[in-house]
C-alpha positions in Angstrom: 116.4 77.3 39.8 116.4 78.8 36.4 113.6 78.9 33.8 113.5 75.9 32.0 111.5 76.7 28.9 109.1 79.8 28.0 105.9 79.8 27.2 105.9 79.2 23.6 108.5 76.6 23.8 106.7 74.9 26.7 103.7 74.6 23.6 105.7 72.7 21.4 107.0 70.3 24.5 103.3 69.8 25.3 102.6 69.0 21.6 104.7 66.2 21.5 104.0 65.1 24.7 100.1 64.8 24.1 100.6 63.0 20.7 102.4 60.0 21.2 103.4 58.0 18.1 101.5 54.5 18.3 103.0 51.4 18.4 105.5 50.0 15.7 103.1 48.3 12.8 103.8 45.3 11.3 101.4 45.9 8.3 102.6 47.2 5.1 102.6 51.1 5.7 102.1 53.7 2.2 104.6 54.1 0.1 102.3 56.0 -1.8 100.4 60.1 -1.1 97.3 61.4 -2.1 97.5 65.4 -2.9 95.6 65.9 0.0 99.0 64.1 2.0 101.3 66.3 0.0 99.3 69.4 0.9 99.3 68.5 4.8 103.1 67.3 4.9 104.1 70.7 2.6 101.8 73.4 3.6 101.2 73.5 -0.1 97.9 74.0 -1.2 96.2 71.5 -3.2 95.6 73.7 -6.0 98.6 75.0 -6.0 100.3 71.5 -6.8 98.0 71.0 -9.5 99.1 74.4 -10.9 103.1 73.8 -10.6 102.3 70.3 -12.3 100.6 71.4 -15.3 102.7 74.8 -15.8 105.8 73.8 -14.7 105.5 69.9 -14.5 107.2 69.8 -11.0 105.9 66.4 -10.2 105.2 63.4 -11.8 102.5 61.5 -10.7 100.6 58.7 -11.8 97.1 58.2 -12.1 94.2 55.9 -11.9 91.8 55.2 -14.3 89.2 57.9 -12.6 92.2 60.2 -13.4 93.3 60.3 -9.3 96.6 61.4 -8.8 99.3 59.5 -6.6 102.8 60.7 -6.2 105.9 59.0 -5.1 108.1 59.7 -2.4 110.4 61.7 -4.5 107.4 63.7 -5.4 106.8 64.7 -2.2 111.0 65.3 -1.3 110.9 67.6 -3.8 107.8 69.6 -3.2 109.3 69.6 0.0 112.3 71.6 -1.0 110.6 73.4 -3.9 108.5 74.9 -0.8 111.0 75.9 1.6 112.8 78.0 -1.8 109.5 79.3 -2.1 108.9 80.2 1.3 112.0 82.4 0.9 110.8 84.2 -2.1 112.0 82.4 -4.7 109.9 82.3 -8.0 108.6 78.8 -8.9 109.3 79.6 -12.6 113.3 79.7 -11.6 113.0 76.9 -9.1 111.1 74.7 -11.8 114.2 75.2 -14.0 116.5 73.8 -11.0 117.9 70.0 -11.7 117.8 67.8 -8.9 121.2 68.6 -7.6 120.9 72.2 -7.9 117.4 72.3 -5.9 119.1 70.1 -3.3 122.4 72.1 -3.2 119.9 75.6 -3.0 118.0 74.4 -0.3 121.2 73.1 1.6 122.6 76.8 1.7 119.1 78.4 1.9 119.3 81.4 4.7 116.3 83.2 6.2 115.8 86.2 9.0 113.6 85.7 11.6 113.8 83.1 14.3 110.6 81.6 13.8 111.1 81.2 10.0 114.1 79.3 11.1 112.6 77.0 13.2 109.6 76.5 10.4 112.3 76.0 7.7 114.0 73.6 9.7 111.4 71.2 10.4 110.8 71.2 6.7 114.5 70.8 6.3 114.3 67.5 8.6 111.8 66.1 6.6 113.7 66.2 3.9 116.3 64.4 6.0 114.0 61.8 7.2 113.0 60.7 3.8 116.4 61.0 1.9 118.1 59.4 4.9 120.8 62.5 5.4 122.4 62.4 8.1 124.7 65.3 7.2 121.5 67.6 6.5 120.3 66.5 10.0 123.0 67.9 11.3 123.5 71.0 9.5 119.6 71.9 10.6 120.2 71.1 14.2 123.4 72.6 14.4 122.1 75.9 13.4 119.0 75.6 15.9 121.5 75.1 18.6 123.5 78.4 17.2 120.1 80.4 17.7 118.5 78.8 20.8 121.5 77.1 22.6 120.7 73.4 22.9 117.2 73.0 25.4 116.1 75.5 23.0 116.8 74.3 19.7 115.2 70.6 20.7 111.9 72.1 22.0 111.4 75.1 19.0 112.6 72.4 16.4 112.9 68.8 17.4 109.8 68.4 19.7 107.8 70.3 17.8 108.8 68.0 14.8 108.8 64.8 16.2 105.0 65.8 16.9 104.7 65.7 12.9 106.3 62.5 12.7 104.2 61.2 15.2 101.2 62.4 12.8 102.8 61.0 10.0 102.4 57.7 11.9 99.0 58.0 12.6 98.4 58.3 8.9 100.9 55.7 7.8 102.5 58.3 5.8 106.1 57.3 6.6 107.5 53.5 7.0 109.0 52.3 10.0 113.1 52.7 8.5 112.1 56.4 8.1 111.1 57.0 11.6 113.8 54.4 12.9 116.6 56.8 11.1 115.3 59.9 12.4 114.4 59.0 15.8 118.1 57.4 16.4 119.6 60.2 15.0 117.6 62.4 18.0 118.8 59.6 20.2 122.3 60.5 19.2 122.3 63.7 19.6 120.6 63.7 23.3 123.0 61.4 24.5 126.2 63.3 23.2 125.2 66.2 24.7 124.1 64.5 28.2 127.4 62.5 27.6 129.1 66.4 27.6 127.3 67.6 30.6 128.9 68.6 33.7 128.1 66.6 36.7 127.7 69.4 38.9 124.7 68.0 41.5 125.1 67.7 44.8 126.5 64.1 45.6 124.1 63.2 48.8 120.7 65.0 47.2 117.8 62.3 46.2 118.8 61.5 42.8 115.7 61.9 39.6 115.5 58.1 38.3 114.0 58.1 35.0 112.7 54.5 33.8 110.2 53.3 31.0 108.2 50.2 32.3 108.1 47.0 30.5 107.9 46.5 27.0 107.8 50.6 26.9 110.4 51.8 24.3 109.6 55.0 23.0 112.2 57.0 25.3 113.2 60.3 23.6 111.2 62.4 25.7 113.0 60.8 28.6 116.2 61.3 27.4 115.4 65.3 27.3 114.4 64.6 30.9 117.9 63.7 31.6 119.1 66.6 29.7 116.9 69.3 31.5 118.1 67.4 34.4 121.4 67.7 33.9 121.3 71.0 32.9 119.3 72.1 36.4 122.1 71.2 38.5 119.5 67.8 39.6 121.3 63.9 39.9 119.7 61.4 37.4 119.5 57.9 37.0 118.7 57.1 33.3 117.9 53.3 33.4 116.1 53.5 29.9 113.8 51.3 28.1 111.4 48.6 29.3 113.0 47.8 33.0 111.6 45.3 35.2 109.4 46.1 38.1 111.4 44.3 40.5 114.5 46.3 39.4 112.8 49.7 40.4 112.6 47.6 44.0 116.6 47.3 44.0 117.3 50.9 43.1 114.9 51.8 45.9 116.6 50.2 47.9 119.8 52.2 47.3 118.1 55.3 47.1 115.4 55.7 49.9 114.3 59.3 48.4 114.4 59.0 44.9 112.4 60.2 42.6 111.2 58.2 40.1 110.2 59.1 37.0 108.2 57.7 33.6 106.4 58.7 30.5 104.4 56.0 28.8 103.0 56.1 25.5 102.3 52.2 24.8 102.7 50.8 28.3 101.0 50.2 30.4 97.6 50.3 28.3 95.3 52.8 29.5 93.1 49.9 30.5 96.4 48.3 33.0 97.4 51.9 33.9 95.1 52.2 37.7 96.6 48.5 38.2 99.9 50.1 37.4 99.5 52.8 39.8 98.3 50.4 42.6 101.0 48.0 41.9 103.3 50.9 42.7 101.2 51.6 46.1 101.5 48.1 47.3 105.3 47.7 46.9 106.5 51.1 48.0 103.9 52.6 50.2 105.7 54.4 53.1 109.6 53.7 51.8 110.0 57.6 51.2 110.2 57.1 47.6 107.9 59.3 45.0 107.2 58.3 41.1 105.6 60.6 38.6 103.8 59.2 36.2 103.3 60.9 32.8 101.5 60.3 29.5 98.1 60.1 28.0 97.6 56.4 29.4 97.3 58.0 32.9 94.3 60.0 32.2 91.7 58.4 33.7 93.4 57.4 36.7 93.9 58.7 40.2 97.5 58.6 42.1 98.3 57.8 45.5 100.4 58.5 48.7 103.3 57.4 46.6 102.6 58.2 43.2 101.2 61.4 41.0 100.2 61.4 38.1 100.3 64.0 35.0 98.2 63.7 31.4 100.8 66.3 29.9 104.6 66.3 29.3 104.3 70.3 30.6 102.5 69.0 33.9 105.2 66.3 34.4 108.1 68.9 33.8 106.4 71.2 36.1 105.8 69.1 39.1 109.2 67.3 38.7 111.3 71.2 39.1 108.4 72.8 41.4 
C-alpha cells in the first residue's frame, strides 16, 4: 500500500484531530475583537496594528471610555488581506492607499513562490472566505492547493490544518455559528465530489471499512477524509454518516461478518459515557469477527477490548486502520 501522508502532513492531520471544535452554542457568540484577537487570527502584531491605525488609519475601531479599542468584523477582513499583501512584500504605505475593491481584487490574484508560503497564504485566504461568505474565493484557494499537492495533499497542508484554526476560533467565540456552518459545508462539498469521482477499484469480496458517527455525533469531516484515503487505497467503504443508531451497526454486521468499523467522536459519547460505550460494543459483538476503531480525545482514558481499539489521535487511528 502506498504512503498515505508524510511526516509533516501527518502534523497538520494530527492537529485537527487533537482539537476538536466543541459543541454548537446556543449563546450569543462575539461579533466583536479585541487587538489581542486580531493579532492571533492575523499574525499581526499588536503594535504593529496600532502603528497602521494611527499612520495610515487602516482600521476603524471604536473605543470605550478607558480608551479600549474594539474592531468590527470588517476590521479584521481587512487586516486579514492587508497581511497576506504584506506578507508578499508589499509596502503598507501602497496597500493603505488601496480602496476596498482594489485590496480585494490584489489579494484575489496575489501569487507567491514556495510551497509552504502557499499553504500559509491560503489558510489566510480561507479566512477571508469564511467571514465574507465567498464561495468563489474558496474555491480558487483550494483549487490551487490541489494544483500543488494533488488532492489528499492539498486537504491535509491546507484544509486540516485550517479547520484546526477554526476549531480555535470556536473555543474563543471568535466566529458565529453561520461562519463555521458556511465553511465547514463548503469542505463537505468538496469531499464528497471528489469521493463521488473516485474509482471503485476494491476488491468486491474484501471486508469492507464502515465509517459511522454514533448518536447525536455530527461533526463528520474528518470521516469524510476517511472515506477519501479509503478510496484512494484501493480499500471498500461504507460511509453511513452522522449520528446512526446502535442497533443499525447490529444490521450491517450482520451483512458484513468482517467489517471494520470505524468512528471519530468529538462530542459523543462524553468522555464520561465513553468505557460504557466501549463495553456496550463488547457485549453485542464479542466473537462475531467484526473489529471497531474508535478515535477521538473522548477515548482517552479508556481501555479497548477483544473487539474494539481504541486511538486518542486522528494519526493513531489512520495508522492502525492501513497497518
Amino acid at each position: 500500500m502506498r504512503q498515505i501522508y508524510d511526516s509533516k502532513q501527518n502534523a497538520g492531520f494530527l492537529v485537527f484531530l487533537q482539537n476538536p471544535r466543541h459543541n454548537y452554542q446556543e449563546s450569543q457568540v462575539k461579533q466583536e475583537f479585541s487587538i489581542k484577537d486580531l493579532e492571533n487570527l492575523t499574525g499581526v502584531k499588536a503594535h504593529t496594528i496600532r502603528a497602521w491605525e494611527q499612520r495610515y488609519e487602516l482600521l476603524n475601531p471604536t473605543r470605550s471610555a478607558t480608551n479600549i479599542r474594539t474592531y468590527s468584523g470588517d476590521d479584521l477582513k481587512r487586516l486579514l488581506n492587508v497581511s497576506l499583501l504584506v506578507e508578499r512584500g508589499m509596502k503598507i504605505s501602497k496597500i493603505a492607499e488601496l480602496s476596498e475593491e482594489e485590496l480585494v481584487t490584489r489579494v484575489r490574484g496575489e501569487k507567491t513562490e514556495t510551497s509552504t508560503d502557499l499553504d500559509v497564504l491560503a489558510q489566510q485566504r480561507l479566512k477571508v472566505a469564511m467571514l465574507s461568505y465567498d464561495e468563489k474565493l474558496f474555491r480558487e484557494t483550494m483549487d490551487e492547493g490541489v494544483g500543488r499537492h494533488g488532492f489528499e495533499g492539498a486537504v491535509l497542508s491546507v484544509c486540516l490544518p485550517f479547520l484546526a484554526q477554526v476549531g480555535v476560533l470556536w473555543l474563543t467565540d471568535a466566529i458565529c455559528p453561520a461562519h463555521e456552518h458556511f465553511i465547514s459545508n463548503l469542505f463537505r462539498q468538496m469531499l464528497f465530489a471528489q469521493i463521488h469521482a473516485s474509482e471503485l477499484s476494491f476488491d468486491d469480496e474484501a471486508a469492507p471499512v464502515v465509517l459511522y458517527l454514533p448518536e447525536r455525533e455530527i461533526h463528520d469531516i474528518s470521516l469524510l477524509f476517511l472515506h477519501q484515503l479509503c478510496k484512494a487505497n484501493g480499500m471498500r467503504s461504507i460511509f453511513l454518516g452522522q449520528s446512526v443508531p446502535f442497533e443499525d451497526l447490529e444490521a450491517v454486521a450482520g451483512q458484513f461478518p468482517e467489517a471494520k468499523f470505524v468512528t471519530y467522536c468529538t462530542t459523543s459519547p462524553s468522555e464520561s459515557q465513553a468505557q460504557e460505550y466501549i463495553n456496550r460494543i463488547g457485549r453485542a459483538f464479542q466473537g462475531q469477527g467484526v473489529n471497531f476503531f474508535l478515535g477521538g480525545a473522548v477515548f482517552k482514558h479508556t481501555s479497548g477490548n477483544d473487539c474494539v481499539s481504541v486511538h486518542e489521535t486522528g494519526g493513531a487511528l489512520v495508522g492502525a486502520l492501513f497497518a
